[in-house]
C-alpha positions in Angstrom: 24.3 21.0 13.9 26.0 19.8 11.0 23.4 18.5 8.2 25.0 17.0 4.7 26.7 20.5 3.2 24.5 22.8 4.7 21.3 23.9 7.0 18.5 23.1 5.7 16.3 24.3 8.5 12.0 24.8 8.3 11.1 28.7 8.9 8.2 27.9 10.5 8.2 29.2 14.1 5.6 26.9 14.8 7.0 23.9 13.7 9.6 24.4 15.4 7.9 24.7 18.6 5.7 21.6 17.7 8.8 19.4 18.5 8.9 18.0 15.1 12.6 18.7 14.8 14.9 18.3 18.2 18.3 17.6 18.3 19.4 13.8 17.1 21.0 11.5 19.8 24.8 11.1 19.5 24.8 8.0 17.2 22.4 9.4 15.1 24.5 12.6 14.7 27.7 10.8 14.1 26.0 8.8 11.0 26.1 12.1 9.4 29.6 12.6 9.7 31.8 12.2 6.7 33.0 8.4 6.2 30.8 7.7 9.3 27.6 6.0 9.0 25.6 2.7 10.2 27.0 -0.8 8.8 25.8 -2.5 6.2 22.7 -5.0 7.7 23.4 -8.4 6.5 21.1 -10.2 4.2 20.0 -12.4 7.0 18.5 -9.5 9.0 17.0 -8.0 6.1 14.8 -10.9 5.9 13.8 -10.8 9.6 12.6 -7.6 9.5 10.6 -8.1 6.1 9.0 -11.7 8.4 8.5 -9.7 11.8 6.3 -6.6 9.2 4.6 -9.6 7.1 3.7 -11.8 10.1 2.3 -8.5 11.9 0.6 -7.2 9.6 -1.3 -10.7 9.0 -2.7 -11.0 12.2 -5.3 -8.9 10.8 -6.2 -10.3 7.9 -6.3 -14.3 9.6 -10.1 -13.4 10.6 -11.3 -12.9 7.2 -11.9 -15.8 5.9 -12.9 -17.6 9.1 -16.0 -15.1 9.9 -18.7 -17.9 8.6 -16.7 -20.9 11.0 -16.6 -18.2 13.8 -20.3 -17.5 13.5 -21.0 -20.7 13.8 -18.6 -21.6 16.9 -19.7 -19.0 19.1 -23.8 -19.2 18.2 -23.6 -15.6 16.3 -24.9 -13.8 13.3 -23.0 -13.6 10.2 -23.1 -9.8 10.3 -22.1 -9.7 14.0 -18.7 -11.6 13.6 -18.3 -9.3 10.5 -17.0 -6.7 13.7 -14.1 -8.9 14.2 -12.9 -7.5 10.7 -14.0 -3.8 11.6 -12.2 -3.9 15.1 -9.2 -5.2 14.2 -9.2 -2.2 11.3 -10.4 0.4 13.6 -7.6 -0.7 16.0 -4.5 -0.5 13.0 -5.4 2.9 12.2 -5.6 3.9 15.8 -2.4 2.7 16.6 -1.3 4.1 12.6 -2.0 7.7 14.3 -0.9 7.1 18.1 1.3 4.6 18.0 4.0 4.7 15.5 5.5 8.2 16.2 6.8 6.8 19.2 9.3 4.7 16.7 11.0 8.3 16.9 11.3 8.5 20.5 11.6 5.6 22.1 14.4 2.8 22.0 13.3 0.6 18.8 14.0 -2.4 19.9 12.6 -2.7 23.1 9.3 -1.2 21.7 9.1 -3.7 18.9 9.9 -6.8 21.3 7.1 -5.5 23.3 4.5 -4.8 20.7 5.1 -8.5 19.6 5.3 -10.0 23.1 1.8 -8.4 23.5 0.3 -9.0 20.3 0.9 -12.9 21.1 -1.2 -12.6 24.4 -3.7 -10.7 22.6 -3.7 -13.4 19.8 -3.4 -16.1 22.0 -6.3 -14.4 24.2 -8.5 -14.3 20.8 -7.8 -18.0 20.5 -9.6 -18.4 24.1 -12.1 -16.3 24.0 -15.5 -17.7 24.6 -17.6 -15.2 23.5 -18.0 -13.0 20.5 -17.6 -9.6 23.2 -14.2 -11.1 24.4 -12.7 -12.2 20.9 -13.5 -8.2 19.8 -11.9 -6.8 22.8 -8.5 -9.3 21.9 -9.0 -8.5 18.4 -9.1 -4.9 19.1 -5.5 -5.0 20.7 -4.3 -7.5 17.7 -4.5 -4.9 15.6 -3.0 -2.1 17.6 0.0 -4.0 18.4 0.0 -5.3 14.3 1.3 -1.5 14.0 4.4 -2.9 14.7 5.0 -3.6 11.2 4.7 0.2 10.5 7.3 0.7 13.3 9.9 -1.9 11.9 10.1 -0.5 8.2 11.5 3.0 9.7 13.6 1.3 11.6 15.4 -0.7 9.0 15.6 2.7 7.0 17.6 3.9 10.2 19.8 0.6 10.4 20.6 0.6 6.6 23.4 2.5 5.6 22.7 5.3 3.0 23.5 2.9 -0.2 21.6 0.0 0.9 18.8 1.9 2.6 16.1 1.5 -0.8 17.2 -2.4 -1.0 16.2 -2.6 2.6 12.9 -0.4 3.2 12.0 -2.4 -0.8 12.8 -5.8 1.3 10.9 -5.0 4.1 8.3 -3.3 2.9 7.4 -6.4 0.2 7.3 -8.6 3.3 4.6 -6.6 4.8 2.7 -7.2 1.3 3.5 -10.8 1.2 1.5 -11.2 4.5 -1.1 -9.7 3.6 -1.5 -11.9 0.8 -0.9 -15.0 2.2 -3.1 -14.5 5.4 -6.0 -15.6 4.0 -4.3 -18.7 2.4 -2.5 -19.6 5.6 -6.0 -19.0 7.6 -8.0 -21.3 5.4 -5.5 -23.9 5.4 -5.0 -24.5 9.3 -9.0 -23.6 10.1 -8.8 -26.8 7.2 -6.7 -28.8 9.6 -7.8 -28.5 13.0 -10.5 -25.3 13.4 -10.5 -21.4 13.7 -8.9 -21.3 16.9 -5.7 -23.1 15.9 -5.1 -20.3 13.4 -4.4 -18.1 16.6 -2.7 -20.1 18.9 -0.1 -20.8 15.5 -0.3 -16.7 15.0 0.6 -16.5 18.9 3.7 -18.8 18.6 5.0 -16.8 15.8 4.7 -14.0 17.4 6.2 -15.0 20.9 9.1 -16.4 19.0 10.0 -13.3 16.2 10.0 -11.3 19.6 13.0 -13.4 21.4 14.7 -14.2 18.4 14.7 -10.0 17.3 15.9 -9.2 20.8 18.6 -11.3 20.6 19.8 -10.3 17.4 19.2 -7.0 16.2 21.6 -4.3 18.1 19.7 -1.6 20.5 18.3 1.4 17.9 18.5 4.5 19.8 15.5 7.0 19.2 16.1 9.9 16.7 14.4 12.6 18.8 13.9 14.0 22.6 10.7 15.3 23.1 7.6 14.9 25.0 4.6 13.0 23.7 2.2 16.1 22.9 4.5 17.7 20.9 5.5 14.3 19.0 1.6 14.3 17.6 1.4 18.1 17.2 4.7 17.7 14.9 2.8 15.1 12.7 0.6 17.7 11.7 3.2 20.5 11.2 5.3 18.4 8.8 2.3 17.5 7.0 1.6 21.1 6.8 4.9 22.1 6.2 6.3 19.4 3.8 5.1 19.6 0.2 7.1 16.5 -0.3 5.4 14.7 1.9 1.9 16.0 1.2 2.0 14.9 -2.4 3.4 11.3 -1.3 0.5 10.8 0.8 -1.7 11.9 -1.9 0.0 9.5 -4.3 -0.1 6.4 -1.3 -3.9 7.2 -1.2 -4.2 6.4 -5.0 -1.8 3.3 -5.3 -3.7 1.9 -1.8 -7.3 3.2 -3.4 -6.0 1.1 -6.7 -5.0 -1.8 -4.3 -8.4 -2.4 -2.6 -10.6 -1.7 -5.6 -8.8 -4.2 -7.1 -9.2 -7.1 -4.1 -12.6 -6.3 -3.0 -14.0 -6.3 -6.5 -12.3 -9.5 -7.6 -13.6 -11.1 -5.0 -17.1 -10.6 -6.3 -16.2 -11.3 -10.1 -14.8 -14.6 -9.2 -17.6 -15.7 -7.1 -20.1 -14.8 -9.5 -20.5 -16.4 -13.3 -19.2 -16.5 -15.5 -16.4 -18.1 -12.8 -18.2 -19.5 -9.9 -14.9 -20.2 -7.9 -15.5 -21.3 -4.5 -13.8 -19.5 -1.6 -10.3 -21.6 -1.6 -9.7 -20.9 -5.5 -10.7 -17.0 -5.1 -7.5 -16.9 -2.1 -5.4 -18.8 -4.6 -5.3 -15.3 -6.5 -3.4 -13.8 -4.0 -0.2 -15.7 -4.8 -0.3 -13.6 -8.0 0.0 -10.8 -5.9 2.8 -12.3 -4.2 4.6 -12.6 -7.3 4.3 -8.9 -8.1 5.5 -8.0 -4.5 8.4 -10.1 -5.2 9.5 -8.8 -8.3 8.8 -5.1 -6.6 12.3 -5.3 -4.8 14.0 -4.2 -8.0 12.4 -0.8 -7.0 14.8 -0.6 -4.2 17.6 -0.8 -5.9 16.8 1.7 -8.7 16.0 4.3 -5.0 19.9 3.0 -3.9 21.0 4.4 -7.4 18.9 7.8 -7.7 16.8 6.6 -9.8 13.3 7.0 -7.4 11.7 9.1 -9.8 11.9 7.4 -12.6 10.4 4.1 -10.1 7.5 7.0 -9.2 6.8 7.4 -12.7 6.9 3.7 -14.0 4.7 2.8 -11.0 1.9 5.2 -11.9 2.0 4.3 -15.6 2.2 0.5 -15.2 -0.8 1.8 -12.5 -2.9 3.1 -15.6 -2.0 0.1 -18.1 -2.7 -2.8 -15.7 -6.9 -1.3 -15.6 -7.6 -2.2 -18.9 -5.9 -5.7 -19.0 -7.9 -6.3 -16.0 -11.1 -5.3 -17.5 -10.9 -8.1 -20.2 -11.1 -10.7 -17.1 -14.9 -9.4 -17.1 -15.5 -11.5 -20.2 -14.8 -15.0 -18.4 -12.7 -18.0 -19.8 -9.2 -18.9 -20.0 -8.5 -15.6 -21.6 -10.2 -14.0 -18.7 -8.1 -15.9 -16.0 -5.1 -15.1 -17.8 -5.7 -11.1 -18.1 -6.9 -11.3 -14.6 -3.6 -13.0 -13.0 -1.4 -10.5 -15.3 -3.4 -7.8 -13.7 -2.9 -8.4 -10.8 0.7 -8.9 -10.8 0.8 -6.1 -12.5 -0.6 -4.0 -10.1 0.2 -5.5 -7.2 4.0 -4.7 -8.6 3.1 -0.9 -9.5 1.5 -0.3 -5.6 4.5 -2.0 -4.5 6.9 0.2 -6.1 5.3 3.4 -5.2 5.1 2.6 -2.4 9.0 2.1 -2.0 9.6 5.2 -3.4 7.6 7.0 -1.4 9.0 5.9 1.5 12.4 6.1 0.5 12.0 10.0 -0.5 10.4 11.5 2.7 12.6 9.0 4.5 15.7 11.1 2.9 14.0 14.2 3.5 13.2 13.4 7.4 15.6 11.4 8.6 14.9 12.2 12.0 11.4 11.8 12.1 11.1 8.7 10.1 8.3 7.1 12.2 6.2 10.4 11.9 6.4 10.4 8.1 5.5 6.8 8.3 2.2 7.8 10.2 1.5 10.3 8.1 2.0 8.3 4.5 0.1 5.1 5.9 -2.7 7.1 7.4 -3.1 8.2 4.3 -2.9 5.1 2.3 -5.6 3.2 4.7 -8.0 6.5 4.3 -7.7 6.3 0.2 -8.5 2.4 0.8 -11.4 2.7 3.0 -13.3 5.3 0.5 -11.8 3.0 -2.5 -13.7 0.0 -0.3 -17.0 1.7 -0.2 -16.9 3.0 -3.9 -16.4 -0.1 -4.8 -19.0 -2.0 -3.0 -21.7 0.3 -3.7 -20.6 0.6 -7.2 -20.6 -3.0 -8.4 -24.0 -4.0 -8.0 -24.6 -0.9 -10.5 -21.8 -1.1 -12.9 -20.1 -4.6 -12.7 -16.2 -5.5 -13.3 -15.8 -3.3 -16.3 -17.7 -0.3 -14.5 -15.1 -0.8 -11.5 -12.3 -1.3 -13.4 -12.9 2.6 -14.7 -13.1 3.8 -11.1 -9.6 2.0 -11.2 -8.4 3.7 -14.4 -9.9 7.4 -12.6 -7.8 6.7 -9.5 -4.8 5.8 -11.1 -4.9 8.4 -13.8 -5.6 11.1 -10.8 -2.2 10.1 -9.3 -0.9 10.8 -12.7 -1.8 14.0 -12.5 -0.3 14.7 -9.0 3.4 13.3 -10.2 2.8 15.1 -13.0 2.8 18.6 -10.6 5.3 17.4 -8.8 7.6 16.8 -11.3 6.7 20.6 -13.2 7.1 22.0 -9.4 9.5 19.8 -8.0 9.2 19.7 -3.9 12.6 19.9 -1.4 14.2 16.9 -1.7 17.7 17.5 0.4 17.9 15.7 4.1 16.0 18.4 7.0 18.9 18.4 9.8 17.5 18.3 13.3 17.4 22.5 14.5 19.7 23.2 17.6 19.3 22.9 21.0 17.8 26.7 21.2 14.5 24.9 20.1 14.5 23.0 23.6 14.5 26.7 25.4 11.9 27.7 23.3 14.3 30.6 21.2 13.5 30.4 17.4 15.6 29.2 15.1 15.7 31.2 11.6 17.3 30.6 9.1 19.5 33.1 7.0 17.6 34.3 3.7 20.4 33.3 1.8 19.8 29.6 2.8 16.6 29.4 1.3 14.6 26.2 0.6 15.9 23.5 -1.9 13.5 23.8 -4.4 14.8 21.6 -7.2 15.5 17.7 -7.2 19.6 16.7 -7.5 20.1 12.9 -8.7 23.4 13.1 -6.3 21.7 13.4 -3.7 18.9 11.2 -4.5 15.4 12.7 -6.1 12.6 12.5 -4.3 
């Protein structure tokens, strides 16, 4: 198998029996060929992809701010509709773990039709329900079919030709953000117009018609492995295992996420609570900051096009650091605190954006044929720095306040410092894994010779990781 100038294959016996690495379909082998690879995606598809990620991905935030309405509408406690929050979490990272390495495996866009055909049902089947047991149960499939979103972003790093491939995970990846932010906002405003259920029924449509407009559009994306489904999860673990790169990514995705959700869940409280007082309409309006800092977070894929993804890693963590002391001074209330909060936050929101690009762009180079795995991986380990961030946060605030948060902020951030900072003293293997030969499928190991030995330094040709 040819890879980009040499072998680069894992000497891990294991591994290699995991199924992590099997040989690449025909079209996927040919995009390695000199002067052969994928054509450029077009602006306009770029942009679907980014709405399909952002509009899945929101389906799971619509419930939040509807929990006291839904209480109400279907004779429950407070606390009790809280679980249409927890299931629809419980669900993502489910289908974060189970789910998405089938993007490897399985024809892409058939799979992501029909994870968005059924996520109208179940949407449109939450919108129905009668009872709080039924919405949980359609809830609970809403947010394993809102994995989608962590199916699509792969994808578009398979579509995208090798120079536009930052540009277009930075794209779609910033949609995803987007609609997280704007969930809430969009919730509030059609529960304002008609009541909670029409905020479903208009998540449904979107849904049903994303999924016939993508299958009409996008070409078929053939899968970049042949294995059976066992060994698909085993070879999650053994890249994990194997992969310094990626090990340290997920480390750093915990941090920027940790960051992230320390940042939303605390705000929350500040601005509800004096010296602010903001009702809950003006506390969503701060997520349009974020927007703006997701926005301006597309720059990051570019620099990744040019070779520049460390240098994105390293801004990101140290515009990570600054932005916890700005936000601080928002503790002290006033104009001067609105204005150090909304700069914070874009901020921030910009710096987890951007690492968050980057890391996906360098284990997508180092993996390119098990881009849905690495996905898994990195996210699973984003959403578990969030959830402890989450609890440290709320057990912490009644203690310590804003500024006693906004240190846990400062100790993440500066703790993902210190990983880049061993990462870029001990640089991981950055160069492209080829898929091994067909001798894996028979079960013979594949070694490679001693002189091949493992990349162990970063080259800016090739695109530093």
């Amino acid at each position: 198998m040819r890879g980009r100038g040499q072998d680069y294959g894992m000497n891990d016996p294991e591994f290699e029996r995991s199924g992590a690495m099997r040989p690449r379909t025909a079209p996927e082998e040919a995009a390695d060929e000199p002067g052969v690879g994928p054509p450029a995606l077009s602006r306009a598809m770029v942009l679907l992809l980014a709405v399909v990620c952002g509009a899945a991905v929101a389906n799971i935030y619509y419930a939040q701010p509807l929990l006291s309405v839904i209480s109400k509408a279907l004779g429950v406690s407070q606390g009790s509709s809280g679980l249409v929050v927890t299931v629809s979490q419980v669900g993502y990272a489910l289908s974060l773990a189970l789910l998405v390495p089938l993007g490897d495996v399985l024809e892409r866009r058939r799979l992501v039709t029909a994870l968005l055909g059924l996520s109208a049902l179940a949407v449109l089947g939450a919108a129905a329900s009668p009872s709080l047991g039924l919405l949980l149960v359609a809830i609970a499939v809403v947010g394993v079919t809102s994995a989608v979103a962590q199916i699509v972003v792969p994808m578009a790093a398979s579509l995208a030709p090798d120079h536009q491939r930052g540009s277009a995970v930075g794209t779609v990846t910033s949609g995803l953000l987007i609609g997280i932010m704007i969930a809430r906002t969009v919730a509030g405003l059609l529960a304002q117009i008609g009541d909670w259920q029409l905020v479903f029924v208009f998540a449904a449509v979107l849904m049903a018609a994303l999924a016939i407009v993508l299958r009409l559009v996008l070409r078929p994306v053939p899968p970049s492995e042949n294995t059976t489904y066992p060994q698909l999860l085993r070879s999650v673990l053994a890249l994990v295992r194997t992969e310094s790169l990626l090990r340290r990514r997920m480390a750093l995705a915990a941090v920027g996420m940790g960051c992230f959700t320390v940042l939303w869940t605390a705000s929350s409280f500040l601005l509800a609570d004096r010296p602010y007082g903001f009702g809950p309409a003006v506390i969503g309006l701060f997520g349009l900051a974020g927007v703006i800092g997701a926005v301006a977070s597309s720059v990051a894929g570019r620099l990744t096009d040019r070779g520049r993804g460390r240098q994105v890693t390293t801004g990101g963590l140290i515009l990570l650091a600054v932005s916890w002391p700005v936000l601080a001074v928002a503790g002290m209330g006033g104009p001067v605190g609105l204005i150090t909060l909304s700069v914070g936050i874009i901020a921030l929101n910009l710096a987890q954006q951007s690492l968050l690009i980057s890391h996906q762009s360098a284990i997508y180079r180092r993996a390119p044929h098990a881009r849905s795995r690495v996905t898994t991986a990195l996210m699973v380990s984003a959403f578990a720095g969030a959830t402890v961030a989450s609890a440290l946060t709320a057990a912490l605030y009644p203690l310590v306040g804003w500024l006693g948060v906004s240190g846990l902020g400062l100790v993440i951030a500066l703790a993902g410092a210190g990983i880049w900072i061993l990462e870029l003293v001990h640089p991981s293997p950055a160069e492209p894994l080829p898929a091994l030969s067909a001798a894996v499928d028979t079960g013979a190991a594949h070694r490679r010779p001693a002189a091949a030995g493992r990349v162990g330094s970063c080259r800016e040709e090739v695109g530093c990781a």
